[in-house]
C-alpha positions, 0 to 999 in steps of 0.5 A, spaced: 500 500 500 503 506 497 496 511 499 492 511 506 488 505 505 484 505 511 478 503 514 471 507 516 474 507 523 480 512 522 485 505 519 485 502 527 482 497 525 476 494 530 481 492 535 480 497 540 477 495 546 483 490 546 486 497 547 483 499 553 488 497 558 493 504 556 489 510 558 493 514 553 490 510 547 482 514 548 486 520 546 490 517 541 485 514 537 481 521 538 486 525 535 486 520 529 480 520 528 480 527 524 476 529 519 478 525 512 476 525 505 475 518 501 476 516 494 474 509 494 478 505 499 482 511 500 483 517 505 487 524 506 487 530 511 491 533 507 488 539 502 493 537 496 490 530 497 483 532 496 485 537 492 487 529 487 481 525 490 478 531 486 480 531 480 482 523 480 473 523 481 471 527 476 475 522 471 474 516 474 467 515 469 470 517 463 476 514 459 480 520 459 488 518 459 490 520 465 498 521 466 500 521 475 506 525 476 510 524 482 517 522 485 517 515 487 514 512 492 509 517 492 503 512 492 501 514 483 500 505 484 495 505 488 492 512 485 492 508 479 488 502 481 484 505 485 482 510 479 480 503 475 476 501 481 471 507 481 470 507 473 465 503 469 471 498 468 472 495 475 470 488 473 475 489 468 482 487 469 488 492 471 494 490 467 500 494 470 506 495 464 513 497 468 515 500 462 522 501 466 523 494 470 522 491 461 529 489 458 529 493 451 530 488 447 523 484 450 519 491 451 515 491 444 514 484 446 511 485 452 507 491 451 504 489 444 505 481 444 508 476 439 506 470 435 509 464 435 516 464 430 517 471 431 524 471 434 529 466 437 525 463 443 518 465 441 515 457 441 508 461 443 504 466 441 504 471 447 499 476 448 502 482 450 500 487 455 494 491 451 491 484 450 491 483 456 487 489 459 482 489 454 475 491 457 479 494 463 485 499 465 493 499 462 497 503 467 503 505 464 509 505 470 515 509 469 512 511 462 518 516 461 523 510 462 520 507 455 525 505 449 525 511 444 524 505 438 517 504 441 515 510 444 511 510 436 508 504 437 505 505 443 503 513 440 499 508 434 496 504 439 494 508 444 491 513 437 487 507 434 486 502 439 490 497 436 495 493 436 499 488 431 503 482 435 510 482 433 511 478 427 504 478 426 499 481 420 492 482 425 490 488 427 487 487 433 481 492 436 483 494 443 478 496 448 483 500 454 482 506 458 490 508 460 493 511 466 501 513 466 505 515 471 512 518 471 516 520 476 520 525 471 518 532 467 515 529 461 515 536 458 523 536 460 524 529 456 521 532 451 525 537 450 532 532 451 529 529 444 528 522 450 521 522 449 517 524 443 513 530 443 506 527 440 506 522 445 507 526 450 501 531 447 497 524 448 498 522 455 499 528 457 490 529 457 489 530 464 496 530 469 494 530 476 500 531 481 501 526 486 505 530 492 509 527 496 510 525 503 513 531 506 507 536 503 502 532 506 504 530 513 497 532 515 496 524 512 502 521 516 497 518 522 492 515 517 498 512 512 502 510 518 497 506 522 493 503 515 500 500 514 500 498 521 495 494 520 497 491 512 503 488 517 498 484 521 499 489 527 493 494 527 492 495 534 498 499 534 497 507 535 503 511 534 504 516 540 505 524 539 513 523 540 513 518 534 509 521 530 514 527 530 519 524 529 516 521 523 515 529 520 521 530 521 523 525 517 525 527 510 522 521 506 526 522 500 522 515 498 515 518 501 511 512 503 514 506 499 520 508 504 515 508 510 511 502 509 519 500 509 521 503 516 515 501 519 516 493 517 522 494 520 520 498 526 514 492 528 519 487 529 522 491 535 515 492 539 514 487 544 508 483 543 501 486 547 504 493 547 499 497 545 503 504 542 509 505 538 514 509 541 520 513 538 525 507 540 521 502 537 523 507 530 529 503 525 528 509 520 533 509 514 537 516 514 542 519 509 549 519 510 553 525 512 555 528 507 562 527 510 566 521 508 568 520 516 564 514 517 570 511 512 575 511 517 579 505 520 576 501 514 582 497 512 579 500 503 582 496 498 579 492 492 574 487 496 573 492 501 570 496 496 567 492 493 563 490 500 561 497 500 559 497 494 554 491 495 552 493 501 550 500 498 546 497 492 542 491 497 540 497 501 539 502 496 534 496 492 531 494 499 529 503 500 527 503 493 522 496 495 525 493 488 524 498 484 529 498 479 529 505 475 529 508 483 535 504 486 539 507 480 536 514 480 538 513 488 545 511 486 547 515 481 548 509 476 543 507 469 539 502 470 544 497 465 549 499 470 545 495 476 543 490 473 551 488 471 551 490 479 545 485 481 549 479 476 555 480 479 554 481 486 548 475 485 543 480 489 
């Protein structure tokens, strides 16, 4: 869950009489139980998340394209998804096309199918994402990352709704709503000739920005006990001390990075504790800008190498398995981590 994904009860779940041992969590759970707004199964306190849930409502009808723009991590998944349930489409399936995750040699493949014979390997006919979608909801993931050669077959698709498997002659007829997210300035790409213009015109209908976390702390509450309760400990109330040390918190990896930190943090709370306390907290904090945490190190070829691994494995485990973040995060291009990930079996 990247969004507060909570309950009519505030996301506390139906636990709270197991609770009532600690006079502290009555207070708690009134001051949790602040006024929120909903969009489907999710809810926000904050005015720039009402701000989307409006605009996400008034397309949820229609089959406008629909582009969320937002750093990673900021929930433009669960926005999407949540978007397919309150359209006309919801019986429909949800196909999710991570146009950043897809080697580029499959990407065409993957997102327009192939018929049997077509290239080295193909001993099946495979029908590609836009097939799979059909009657429902395609949501492009990263859609910024998508190879230059195939940003015009996806233009043609999306312009006809029709796609053509590789290797294939039949035109198939799509019936698909699409939602895009990138965590990038589309107009910027556009501009370094990295994505084509007329695609961005396509996409580009509707762009509603998802604001990241540290804009909407209003929602911490809310976000962080619907994950508490994703991770099986729904009875847990954040104190007033831990909910400040989480606003302190610069959050470079916004609510992915959280529901990270607090899967960690649960495994110190003992069990029948009823609040979360700021020495339960194992949070992931940047390192100094400095190079002092090096000292004493005995540096050469392997200890380099140690450090390098550590660093992409930590790096991978903030950015929740996400590729294109990891690198991002890491200064490297995604080629590179993956040469990373091989050598270093992670």
């Amino acid at each position: 869950m990247s969004v507060a994904d909570v309950a009519d009860d505030g996301g506390l779940g139906r636990s709270g009489s197991r609770n009532a041992a600690d006079p502290r969590v009555s207070a708690l759970r009134k001051r949790h139980l602040a006024p929120v707004r909903y969009f489907g199964r999710l809810a926000a306190c904050s005015t720039s998340m009402h701000g989307v849930f409006d605009t996400l409502d008034r397309f949820a009808r229609t089959d406008v394209t629909i582009t969320l723009a937002g750093e990673t991590g900021a929930g433009k998944d669960i926005l999407a998804h949540v978007l397919h349930e309150q359209s006309a489409r919801a019986a429909g399936p949800f196909v999710v096309f991570d146009c950043g995750a897809v080697a580029a040699n499959l990407a065409e493949s993957e997102l327009l199918g192939h018929e049997r014979g077509a290239f080295t390997g193909a001993v099946t006919a495979h029908a590609g994402a836009f097939e799979r979608a059909h009657g429902g909801t395609l949501f492009l993931d990263e859609v910024a990352e998508l190879p230059v050669d195939l940003q015009p077959r996806l233009l043609r698709a999306l312009e006809s709704r029709k796609v053509r498997r590789v290797g294939g002659m039949l035109e198939r007829q799509m019936d698909v709503r699409v939602i895009a997210a990138t965590h990038r300035d589309l107009r910027a790409e556009v501009a370094t000739g990295r994505f084509r213009e007329d695609l961005y015109f396509r996409l580009a209908v509707a762009v509603v920005s998802v604001p990241p976390l540290r804009e909407r702390y209003e929602d911490l509450a809310h976000l962080v006990h619907g994950l508490l309760a994703d991770l099986g400990r729904g009875e847990l109330l954040a104190s007033e001390a831990t909910l400040g040390v989480l606003r302190a918190h610069p959050w470079p990896g916004n609510i992915r990075e959280l529901k990270n930190a607090l899967a960690c943090s649960v495994a110190f709370v003992d069990p029948g504790t009823q609040v979360l306390e700021p020495e339960h907290l194992r949070l992931l904090s940047p390192r100094n800008a400095d190079d002092s945490w090096l000292d004493g190190l005995p540096l050469g070829g392997q200890m380099l190498e140690r450090i390098e691994r550590a660093a992409i494995r930590q790096t991978m485990l903030q950015a929740d398995g996400n590729k294109v973040f990891a690198a991002r995060t890491l200064g490297i291009a995604v080629s590179t981590l993956y040469e990373k990930l091989k050598k270093y079996q992670l």
